[in-house]
PLY file of the C-alpha trace (Angstrom):
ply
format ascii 1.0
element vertex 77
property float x
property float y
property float z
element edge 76
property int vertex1
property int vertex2
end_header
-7.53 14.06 -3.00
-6.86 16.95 -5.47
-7.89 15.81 -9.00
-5.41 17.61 -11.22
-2.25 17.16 -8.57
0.46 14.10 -9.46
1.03 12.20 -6.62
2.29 8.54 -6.05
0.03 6.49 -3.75
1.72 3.68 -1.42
-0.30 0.94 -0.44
0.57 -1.66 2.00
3.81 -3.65 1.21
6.74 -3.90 4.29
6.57 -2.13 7.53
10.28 -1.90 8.73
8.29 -0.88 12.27
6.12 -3.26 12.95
6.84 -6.80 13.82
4.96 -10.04 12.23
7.87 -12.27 12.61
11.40 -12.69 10.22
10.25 -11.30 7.01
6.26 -10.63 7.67
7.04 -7.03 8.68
3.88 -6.28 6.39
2.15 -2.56 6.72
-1.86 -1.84 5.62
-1.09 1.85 5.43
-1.93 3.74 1.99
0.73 7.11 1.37
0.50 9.93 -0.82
3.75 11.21 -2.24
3.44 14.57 -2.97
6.22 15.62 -5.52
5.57 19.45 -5.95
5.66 20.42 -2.24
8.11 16.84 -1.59
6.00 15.71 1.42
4.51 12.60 2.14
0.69 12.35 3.75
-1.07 9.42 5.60
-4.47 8.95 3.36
-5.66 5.66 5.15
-5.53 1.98 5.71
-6.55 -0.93 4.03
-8.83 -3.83 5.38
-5.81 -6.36 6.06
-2.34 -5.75 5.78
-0.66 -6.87 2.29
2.90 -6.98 0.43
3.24 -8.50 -2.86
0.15 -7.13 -4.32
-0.48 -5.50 -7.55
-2.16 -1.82 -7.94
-3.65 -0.58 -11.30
-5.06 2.41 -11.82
-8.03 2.21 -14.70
-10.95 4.57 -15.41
-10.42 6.78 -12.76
-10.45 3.56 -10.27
-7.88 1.89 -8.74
-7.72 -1.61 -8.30
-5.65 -3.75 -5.79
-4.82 -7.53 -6.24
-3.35 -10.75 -4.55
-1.26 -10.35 -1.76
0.41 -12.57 1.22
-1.07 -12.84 4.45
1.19 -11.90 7.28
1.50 -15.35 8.59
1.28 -17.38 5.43
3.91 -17.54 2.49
1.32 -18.25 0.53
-0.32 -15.64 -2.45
-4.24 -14.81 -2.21
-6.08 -13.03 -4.58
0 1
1 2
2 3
3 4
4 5
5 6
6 7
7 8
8 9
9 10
10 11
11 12
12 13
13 14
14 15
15 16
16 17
17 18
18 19
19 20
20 21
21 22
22 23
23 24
24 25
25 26
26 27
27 28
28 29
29 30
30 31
31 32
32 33
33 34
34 35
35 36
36 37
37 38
38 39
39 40
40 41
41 42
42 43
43 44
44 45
45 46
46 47
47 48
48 49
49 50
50 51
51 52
52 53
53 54
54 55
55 56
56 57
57 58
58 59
59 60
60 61
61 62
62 63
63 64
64 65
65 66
66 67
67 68
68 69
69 70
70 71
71 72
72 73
73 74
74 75
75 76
């Protein structure tokens, strides 16, 4: 990624095209809004697909925490 370019990065969260079962439509995909030229790119995928998780970005890293499983209701961290 560009250092000195603002962008908003997407990372998991619910995937309106995939199908886990009534309400576990949950995505692994990471986004990259890019607000100067308005487009969105495809930057990767996580390990396991999440939704409520938490991202931080801290020291020039960014962290991602907790999360559902797709088949559980139930948080992990």
């Amino acid at each position: 990624m560009c250092k000195d370019r603002e962008t908003v990065l997407v990372f998991g969260g619910i995937d309106p095209h995939n199908d886990y079962g009534v309400g576990r439509n949950t995505g692994k995909n990471i986004f990259r809004y890019v607000p100067d030229e308005n487009i969105w790119e495809f930057v990767g995928e996580l390990p396991v697909p999440r939704h409520h998780h938490c991202v931080q970005f801290f020291k020039a890293r960014i962290y991602l925490v907790g999360k559902c499983h797709i088949y559980s209701n139930y948080l992990n961290t």
